[in-house]
C-alpha positions in Angstrom: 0.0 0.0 0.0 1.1 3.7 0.3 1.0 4.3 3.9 3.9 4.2 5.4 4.8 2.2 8.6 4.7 3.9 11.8 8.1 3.8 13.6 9.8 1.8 10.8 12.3 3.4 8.0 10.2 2.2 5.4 7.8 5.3 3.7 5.3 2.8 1.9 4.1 -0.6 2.9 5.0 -2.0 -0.6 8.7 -1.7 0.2 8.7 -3.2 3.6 9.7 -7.6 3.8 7.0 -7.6 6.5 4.2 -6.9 4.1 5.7 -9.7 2.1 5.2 -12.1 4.6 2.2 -10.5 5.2 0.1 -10.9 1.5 2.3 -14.6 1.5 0.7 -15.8 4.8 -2.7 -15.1 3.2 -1.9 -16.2 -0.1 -0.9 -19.5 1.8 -3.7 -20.0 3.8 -6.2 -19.8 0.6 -4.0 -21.9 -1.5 -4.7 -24.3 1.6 -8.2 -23.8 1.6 -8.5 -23.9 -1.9 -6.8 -27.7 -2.0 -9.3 -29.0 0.6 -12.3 -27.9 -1.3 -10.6 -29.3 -4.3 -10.3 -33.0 -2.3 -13.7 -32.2 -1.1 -15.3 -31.5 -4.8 -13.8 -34.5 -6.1 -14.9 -36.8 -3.3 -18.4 -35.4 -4.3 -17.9 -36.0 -8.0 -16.7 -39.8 -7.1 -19.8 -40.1 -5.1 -21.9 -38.8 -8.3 -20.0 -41.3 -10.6 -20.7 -43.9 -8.2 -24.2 -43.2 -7.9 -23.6 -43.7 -3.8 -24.1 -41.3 -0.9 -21.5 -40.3 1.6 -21.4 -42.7 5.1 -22.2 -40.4 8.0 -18.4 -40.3 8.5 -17.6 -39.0 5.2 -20.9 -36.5 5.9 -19.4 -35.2 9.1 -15.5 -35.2 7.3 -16.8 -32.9 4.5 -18.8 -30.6 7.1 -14.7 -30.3 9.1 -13.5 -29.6 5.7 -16.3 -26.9 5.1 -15.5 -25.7 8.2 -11.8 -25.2 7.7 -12.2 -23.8 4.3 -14.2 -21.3 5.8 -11.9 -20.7 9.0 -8.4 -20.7 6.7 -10.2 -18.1 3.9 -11.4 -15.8 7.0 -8.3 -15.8 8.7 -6.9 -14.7 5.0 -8.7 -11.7 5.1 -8.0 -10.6 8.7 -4.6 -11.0 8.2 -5.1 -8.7 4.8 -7.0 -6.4 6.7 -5.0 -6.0 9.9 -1.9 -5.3 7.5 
């Protein structure tokens, strides 16, 4: 960004490694994200091809996937935000 960083040599937040780290903590975490809903489409399509529903087990495995997605692509933002 263009602000600069309080108490910190660095004029803009572009230049400064932290911001780096920063936009590659996020990008991280939704590449993450993004390969468990991946696994979790293609479990789906399997189960489509298959013509077979998911075991409780598998229902509850692809609600804890849901559920990280959603935790990893929130915690992207914040970490975005809070920058």
């Amino acid at each position: 960004g263009k602000r600069g960083i309080p108490y910190s040599p660095y004029t803009k937040q572009a230049g400064a490694p932290v911001t780096h780290l920063t936009v590659g903590r996020a990008h991280t975490r939704i590449r993450a994200a993004g390969a468990v809903a991946d696994a979790a489409v293609a479990f789906l399509d399997r189960c489509e091809a298959e013509e077979k529903d998911p075991s409780a087990h598998e229902t509850l495995q692809l609600h804890a996937d849901v559920a990280c997605i959603w935790d990893a692509c929130a915690a992207a933002v914040e970490t975005l935000f809070a920058a």
